[in-house]
N, C-alpha and C positions, 0 to 999 in steps of 0.2 A: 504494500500500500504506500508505503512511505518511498519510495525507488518511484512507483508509479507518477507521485505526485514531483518529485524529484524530477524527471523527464519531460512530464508535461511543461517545468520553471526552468526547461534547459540549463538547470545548475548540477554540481554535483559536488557532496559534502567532501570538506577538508577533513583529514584523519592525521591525528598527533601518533606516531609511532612511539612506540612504549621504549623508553632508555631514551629518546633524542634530545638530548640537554641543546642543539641548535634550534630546533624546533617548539622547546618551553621552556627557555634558561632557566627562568624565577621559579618557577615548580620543582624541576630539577636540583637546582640549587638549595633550596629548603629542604626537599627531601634526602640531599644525603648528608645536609646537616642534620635534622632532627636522627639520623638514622646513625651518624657518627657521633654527635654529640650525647645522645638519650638512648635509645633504642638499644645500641647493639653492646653497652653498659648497663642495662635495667632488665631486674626479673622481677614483674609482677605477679603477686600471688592473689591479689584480689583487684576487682575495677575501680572500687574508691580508692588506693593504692596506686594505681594510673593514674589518675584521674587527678590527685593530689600530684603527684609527682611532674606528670605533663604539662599540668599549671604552671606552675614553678618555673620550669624550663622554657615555656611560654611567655613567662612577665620576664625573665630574662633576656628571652632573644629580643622581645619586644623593647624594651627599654631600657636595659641595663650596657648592652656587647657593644663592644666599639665597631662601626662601618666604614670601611677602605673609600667607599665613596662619598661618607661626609663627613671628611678628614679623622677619620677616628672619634667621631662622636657617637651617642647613641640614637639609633634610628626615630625614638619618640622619649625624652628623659622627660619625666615625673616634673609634673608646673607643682609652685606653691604657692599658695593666696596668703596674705597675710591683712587682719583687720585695719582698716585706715586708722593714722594716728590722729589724733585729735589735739588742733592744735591750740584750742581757748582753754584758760585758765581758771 
């Protein structure tokens, strides 16, 4: 059905082949970090276990690791708000 419709819109779908870090660098790229950094160091015995643990490593990569491509900063660092001071006496 979907081929059918597909030919009738003279298109034909694009296919990501599986391994092609040319084809989806950013996917690629996360996945054999998560898989070098987390994964292939971690034995989970329970899903909250995971779950805990992948968090973790997620507010890390998210906010904490330094990135080659902005200059070694962290891709989104923690803002802090602080109360305005008041300046009348």
């Amino acid at each position: 059905m979907l081929r059918q419709w597909y030919e009738r819109l003279t298109v034909v779908p694009l296919f990501i082949e599986p391994g092609s870090p040319w084809e989806n660098e950013y996917a690629e790229s996360f996945n054999g970090k998560l898989l070098d950094e987390l994964l292939n160091g971690e034995l989970f015995y329970t899903l909250h276990e995971a779950e805990v643990i992948v968090e973790g490593w997620r507010q890390r990569y998210n906010r904490h690791r330094p990135h080659s491509a902005l200059g070694y900063r962290p891709p989104a660092p923690e803002t802090r708000t602080f109360a305005p001071i008041s300046l009348s006496a």
